[in-house]
C-alpha positions, 0 to 999 in steps of 0.5 A: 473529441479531444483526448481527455473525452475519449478517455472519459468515454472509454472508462465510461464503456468500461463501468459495469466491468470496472464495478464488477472487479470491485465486487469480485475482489472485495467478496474474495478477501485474500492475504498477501502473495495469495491473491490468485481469486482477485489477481487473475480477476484484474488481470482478465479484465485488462486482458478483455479490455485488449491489454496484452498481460504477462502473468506471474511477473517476477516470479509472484504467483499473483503479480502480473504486467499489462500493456498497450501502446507503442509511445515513447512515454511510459505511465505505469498505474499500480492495481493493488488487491490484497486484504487484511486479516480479519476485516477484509478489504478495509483499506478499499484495495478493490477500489485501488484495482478497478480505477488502476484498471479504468485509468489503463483503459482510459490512457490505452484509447489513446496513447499512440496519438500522444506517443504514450505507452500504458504499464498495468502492474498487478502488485500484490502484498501491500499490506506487510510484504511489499509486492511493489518492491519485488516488482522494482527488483526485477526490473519492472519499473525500468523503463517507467517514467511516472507511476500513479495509483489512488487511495480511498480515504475518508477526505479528499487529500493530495497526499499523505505523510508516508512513514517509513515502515518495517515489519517483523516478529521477536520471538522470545524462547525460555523454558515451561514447566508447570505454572502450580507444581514447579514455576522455579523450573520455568523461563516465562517467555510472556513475562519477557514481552511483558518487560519488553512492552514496559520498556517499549511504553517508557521509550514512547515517552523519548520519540521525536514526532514521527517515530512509532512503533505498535505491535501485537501478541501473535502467541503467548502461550497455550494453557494458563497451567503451562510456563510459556516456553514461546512468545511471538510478537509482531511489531512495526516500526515507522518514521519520517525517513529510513534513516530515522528509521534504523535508529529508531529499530536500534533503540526498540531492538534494545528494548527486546534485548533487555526483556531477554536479559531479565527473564533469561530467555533467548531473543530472535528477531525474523524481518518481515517481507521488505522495509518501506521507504518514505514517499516524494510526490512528484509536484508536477504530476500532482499539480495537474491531477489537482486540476483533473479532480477538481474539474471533476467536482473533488475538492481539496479543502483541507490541503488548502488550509494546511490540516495535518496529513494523515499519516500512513505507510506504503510500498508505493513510497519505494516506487516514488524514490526511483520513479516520478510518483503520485499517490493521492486519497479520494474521498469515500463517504464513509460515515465516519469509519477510518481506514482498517475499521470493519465499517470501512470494509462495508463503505468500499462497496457502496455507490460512493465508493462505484463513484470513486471508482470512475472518478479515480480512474478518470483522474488518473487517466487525465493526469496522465494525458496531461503529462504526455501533452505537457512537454516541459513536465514530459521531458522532465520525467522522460530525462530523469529515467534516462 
């Protein structure tokens, strides 16, 4: 059996544990930094599959490091497990994490026969907080040279548009008073983000392409018979680069500042977990899971015919800047829910999602065999992390 069939036999051994983490997060939905249910889930899986697994790296309660292999060539694969509010895991993180653990297990039943070393990282917060960037912070990327993961989606893609991102709450403080009795003794802090979303409209009008913002009110107020002393807003930012970004945050910065202004409320602004970069997929490894997926009977038509990316954001971005990256959307029949819809959430745990597991998983782990195997791509790699 050649190396990519081990592989493929391995993940195959492993399908009923691999199905089975999916459920187990996907039933457990948690919030970022609070993953404990589906962390340790993914974590014992590598442990069981005979990884040796450090637990709360960098000091995250739910961030974790497994390994296998002695090889000179690291390959990290992310295993993401956070869900969202409301709509639990609409994003298919549970899918993320079963075939960033298939793909470990697949590379694993192999790597000292192709100098390979295998990094699971556990990485928790994608959604806002960016667990991915506490993990570069402290090192665990050092001695990484690619770094992979997959993305259900509702179409096959090579990649997205990855929009730089950040996260934060303006909180605009005045005065109540009673709304019928008194309102002159008042400062209404919703009045202020009401400007501040008026200004914010008309701004939209000015954006090049690839700037947005959009936002929600968190809090406005607690009795409609009460002048709102308090509003908290949450917004996010996006661009095409972080150096787009800054100026545009200076532009919506203003906007709050001038609500402020108007309504003689004070104005704060609370940064929220770490800003994402925008993303560089490295060609090479993708050239090489293109033929990988494709060999598994996935189809990238649309990239073929140039359709718009989808754009979206993530911390796996920042990883692409330090190192050689892969990010690629694997198709799940989704009947025509998006990303972050309550539909989707129910289409992660069907059998086109079980499918996309195993086939995410052994792409992955093909494609990374293939750098291991592919000399001019692994010196490439391996130099640029010298």
């Amino acid at each position: 059996m050649s190396a990519h069939e081990r592989a493929d036999a391995a993940i195959d051994a492993s399908r009923d544990a691999l199905l089975a983490l999916s459920r187990t997060i996907h039933a457990n939905p948690e919030l970022g930094y609070e993953e404990f249910i589906s962390s340790a889930a993914t974590a014992d899986a590598a442990e069981n599959a005979g990884f040796t697994v450090e637990r709360e790296a960098a000091g995250l309660a739910t961030a974790f490091r497994a390994t296998a292999g002695s090889g000179r060539f690291t390959i990290a694969f992310c295993a993401e497990f956070d869900a969202l509010p409301d709509v639990g895991h609409a994003c298919g993180h549970n899918i993320i994490a079963a075939s960033s653990v298939g793909a470990a297990i697949g590379l694993a039943a192999v790597a000292n026969e192709i100098d390979a070393r295998v990094v699971l990282l556990g990485t928790p917060s994608e959604e806002g907080g960016g667990g991915k960037i506490d993990l570069i912070n402290a090192g665990y990327f050092d001695d990484v040279h690619a770094a992979m993961m997959i993305h259900p989606w509702p179409t096959e893609r090579l990649e997205a548009a990855c929009l730089a991102v950040d996260h934060f709450d303006v909180i605009f403080t005045g005065k109540d008073a009673h709304a019928s009795a008194a309102p002159w003794e008042g400062r209404n802090a919703l009045d202020a983000f009401t400007i501040a979303n008026v200004a914010l409209a008309l701004l939209r009008q000015q954006l090049p392409p690839g700037d947005q913002f959009h936002g929600i009110l968190a809090e406005g107020g607690s009795a409609a018979n009460i002048i709102p002393a308090s509003t908290v807003v949450r917004f996010m930012c996006r661009s095409v680069t972080s150096e787009r970004l800054a100026a545009l945050r200076v532009r919506v910065n203003k906007c709050f500042d001038a609500a402020a202004l108007a309504t003689g409320c004070d104005v704060r602004i609370e940064e929220l977990g770490h800003q994402f970069s925008h993303m560089v997929s490295d060609t090479g490894l993708l050239a090489h899971y293109r033929r990988e997926a494709e060999a598994l009977g996935r189809s990238f038509d649309l990239d073929d015919a140039g359709a718009p990316l989808p754009t979206i954001s993530t911390d796996m971005a920042n990883v692409s800047l330090v190192v050689p990256s892969i990010h690629p959307l694997l198709r799940i029949e989704t009947n025509g829910a998006v990303n972050h819809q309550p539909e989707f959430t129910a289409a992660c745990v069907t059998p086109s999602a079980d499918v996309a597991i195993v086939d995410g998983a052994r792409a992955l782990a093909r494609t990374a065999i293939d750098a291991a195997l592919d000399e001019p791509l692994r010196q490439r790699l391996m130099e640029a992390r010298a």
